[in-house]
C-alpha positions as CSV (number, residue, x, y, z in Angstrom):
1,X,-27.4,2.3,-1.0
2,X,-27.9,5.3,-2.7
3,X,-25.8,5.9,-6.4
4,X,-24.7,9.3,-7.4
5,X,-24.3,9.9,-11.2
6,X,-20.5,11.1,-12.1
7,X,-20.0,12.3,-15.6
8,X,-16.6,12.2,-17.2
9,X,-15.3,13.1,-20.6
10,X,-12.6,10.3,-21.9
11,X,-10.2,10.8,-25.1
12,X,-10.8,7.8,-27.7
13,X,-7.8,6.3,-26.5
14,X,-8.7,6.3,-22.8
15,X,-12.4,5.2,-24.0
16,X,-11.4,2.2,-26.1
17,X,-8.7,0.9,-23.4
18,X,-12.1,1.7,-21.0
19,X,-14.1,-0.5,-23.3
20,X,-11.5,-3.5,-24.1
21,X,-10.8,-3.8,-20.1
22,X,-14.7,-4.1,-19.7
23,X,-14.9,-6.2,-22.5
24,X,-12.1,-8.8,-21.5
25,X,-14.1,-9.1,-18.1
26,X,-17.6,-9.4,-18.8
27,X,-18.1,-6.4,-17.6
28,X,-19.9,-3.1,-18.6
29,X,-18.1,-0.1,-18.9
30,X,-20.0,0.9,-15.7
31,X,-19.3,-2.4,-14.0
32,X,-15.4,-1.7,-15.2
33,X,-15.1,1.9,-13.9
34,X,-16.4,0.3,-10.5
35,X,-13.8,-1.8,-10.4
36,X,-11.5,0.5,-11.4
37,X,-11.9,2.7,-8.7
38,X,-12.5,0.2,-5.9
39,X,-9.2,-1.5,-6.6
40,X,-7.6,2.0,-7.3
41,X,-8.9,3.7,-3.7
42,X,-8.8,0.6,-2.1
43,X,-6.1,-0.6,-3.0
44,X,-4.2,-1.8,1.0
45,X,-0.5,-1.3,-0.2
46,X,2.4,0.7,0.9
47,X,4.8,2.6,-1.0
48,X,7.9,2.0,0.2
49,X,9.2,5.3,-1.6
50,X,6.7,7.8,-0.4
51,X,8.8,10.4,1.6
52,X,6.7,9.5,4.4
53,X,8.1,6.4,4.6
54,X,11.5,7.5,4.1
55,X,12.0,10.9,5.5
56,X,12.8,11.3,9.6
57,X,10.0,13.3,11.3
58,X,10.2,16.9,11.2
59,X,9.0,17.1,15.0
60,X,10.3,15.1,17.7
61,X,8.7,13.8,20.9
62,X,5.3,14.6,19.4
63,X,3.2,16.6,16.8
64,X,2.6,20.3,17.5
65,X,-1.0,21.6,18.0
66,X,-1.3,22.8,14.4
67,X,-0.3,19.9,12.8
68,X,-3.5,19.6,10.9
69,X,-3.3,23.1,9.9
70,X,0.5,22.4,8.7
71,X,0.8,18.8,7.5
72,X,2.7,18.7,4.4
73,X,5.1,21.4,6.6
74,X,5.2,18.8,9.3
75,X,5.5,15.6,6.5
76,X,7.4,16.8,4.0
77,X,9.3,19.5,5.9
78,X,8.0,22.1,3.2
79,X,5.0,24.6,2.7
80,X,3.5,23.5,-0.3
């Protein structure tokens, strides 16, 4: 597995939450942003109130040719 480095600047606040998480684990502050972002990105939940969830499809009987081209049109109903 190769690591790639990613650099970040924190505000004190966000550092010392940062290091008190790690801290209350056992982990390192690297060990803690791993986990961090696993559970945020990997995270298998659905959001119930996410409009494409909630909203009827734009398109019936099927999604147009450009669709990748046009998604949040197509999703949300909207250029964005």
């Amino acid at each position: 597995m190769q690591l790639k480095v990613v650099q970040t600047k924190l505000t004190s606040i966000e550092y010392e939450l940062l290091r008190r998480y790690a801290e209350s684990r056992g982990l390192t502050i690297m060990e803690a942003v791993r986990e961090i972002i696993r559970r945020h990105v990997l995270e298998d939940r659905i959001y119930p109130e996410d409009p494409i969830f909630e909203d009827e499809p734009v398109v019936r009987g099927g999604a147009p040719e450009d669709t990748s081209e046009r998604h949040d049109e197509v999703l949300y109903g909207e250029e964005r």
